[in-house]
C-alpha positions, 0 to 999 in steps of 0.5 A: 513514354508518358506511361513510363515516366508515370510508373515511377511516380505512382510507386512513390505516391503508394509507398508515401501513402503507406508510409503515411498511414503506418505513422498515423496509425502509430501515432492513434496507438500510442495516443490511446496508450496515453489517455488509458494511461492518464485515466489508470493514474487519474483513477489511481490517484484518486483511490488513494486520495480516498485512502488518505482521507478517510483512513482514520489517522489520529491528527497527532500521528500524521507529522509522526517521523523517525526523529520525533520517534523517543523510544524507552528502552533498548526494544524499541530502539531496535524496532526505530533502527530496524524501521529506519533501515526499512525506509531508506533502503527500500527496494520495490524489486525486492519483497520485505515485510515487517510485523509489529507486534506489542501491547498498546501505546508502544509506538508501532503505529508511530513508526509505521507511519514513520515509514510511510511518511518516509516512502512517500517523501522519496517518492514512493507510493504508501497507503496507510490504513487500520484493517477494521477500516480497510474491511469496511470500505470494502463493504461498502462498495456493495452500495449501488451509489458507491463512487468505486467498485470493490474491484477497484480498491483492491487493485490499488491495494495490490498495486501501491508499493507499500501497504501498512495494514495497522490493527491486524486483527482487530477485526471482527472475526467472521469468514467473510472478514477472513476472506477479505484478508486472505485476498488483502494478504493474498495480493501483497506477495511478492510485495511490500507490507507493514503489519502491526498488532496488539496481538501475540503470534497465536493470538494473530493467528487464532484471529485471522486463521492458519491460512492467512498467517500462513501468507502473512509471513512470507519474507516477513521480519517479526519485530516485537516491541514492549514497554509501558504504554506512553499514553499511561505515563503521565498518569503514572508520573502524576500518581507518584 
């Protein structure tokens, strides 16, 4: 009898055991999941944090908006609406690219960061970079002292939701460079990226390669921007 009455108990000792143990190990699981979480988004952060410090911005161009923005003709009014429409109707689920093309002192830049500073304010992720710079931060990950791998940056690279490439081309044109661009260009499919050169479509394309143009301008809208560079117009004005 004492038997008996044992069994029932031992059966819901066991279950409650298992049952203990299946939470404990679902509760390990998901701890691990978290800290592997925290540490990609603490890693991520700061890579970011790096970008962000060192990407060379001039200091005037860093509070650059669509309202301080002051186009001089009906081109560059375009390009405003059309990188204004950009901003505020992103859509990380859907890839769009912009190219900005024009000589110097137009106002791609501004607008560039215009987006970005847009991007960020609704909380997106947007990193900022000029390509001669980008290519050397790459290189020098190569330094055994280096604070992160080449690896690393480029996952952030692929991962942000906006990347703005300014000064595509400005580059030293070599095949390692042509390599690195073509990873660059290569992760961003599907993605959203920002280009700006001074350059003209063939004069992109005889710089950074057939192949990488080729990838450059998957779902990628053309804008061309002209006008006098604004950086000239007080010598202008002060010369009349």
């Amino acid at each position: 009898m004492r038997e008996f009455l044992q069994k029932p108990n031992m059966i819901m000792d066991s279950k409650a055991l298992e049952d203990f143990r299946r939470q404990r190990e679902e509760e390990d699981r998901a701890l691990v999941q978290q800290i592997l979480k925290d540490n990609a988004a603490a890693k991520r952060a700061k890579l970011q944090r790096i970008f962000d410090e060192n990407s060379l911005i001039p200091k005037k161009l860093l509070p650059a908006t669509f309202d301080n923005y002051r186009p001089g003709n009906k081109s560059q009014v375009w390009a405003k609406q059309k990188c204004w429409e950009y901003a505020d109707f992103f859509d990380p689920e859907e890839s769009s690219n912009l190219l900005m093309t024009g000589p110097y002192g137009v106002g791609k830049s501004h607008l560039a960061k215009s987006i970005q500073n847009r991007l960020i304010e609704n909380g997106y992720t947007c990193i900022y970079i000029s390509t001669p710079k980008l290519l050397t931060k790459i290189r020098s990950t190569y330094n055994r002292e280096s604070e992160y791998s080449e690896l690393e940056l480029l996952e952030v690279i692929e991962q942000v939701d906006c990347l703005v490439l300014d000064d595509i081309g400005a580059e030293n044109g070599t095949d390692w460079t042509e390599s690195k661009v073509f990873e660059v260009v290569e992760s961003r499919l599907g993605k959203h990226t920002i280009y700006t050169t001074n350059l003209s479509g063939k004069q992109l394309e005889k710089q950074i390669g057939e192949r990488n143009m080729s990838r450059l301008m998957q779902d990628t809208e053309t804008l061309q921007v002209i006008g006098e560079d604004y950086r000239r117009r007080g010598l202008r004005r002060a010369g009349e």
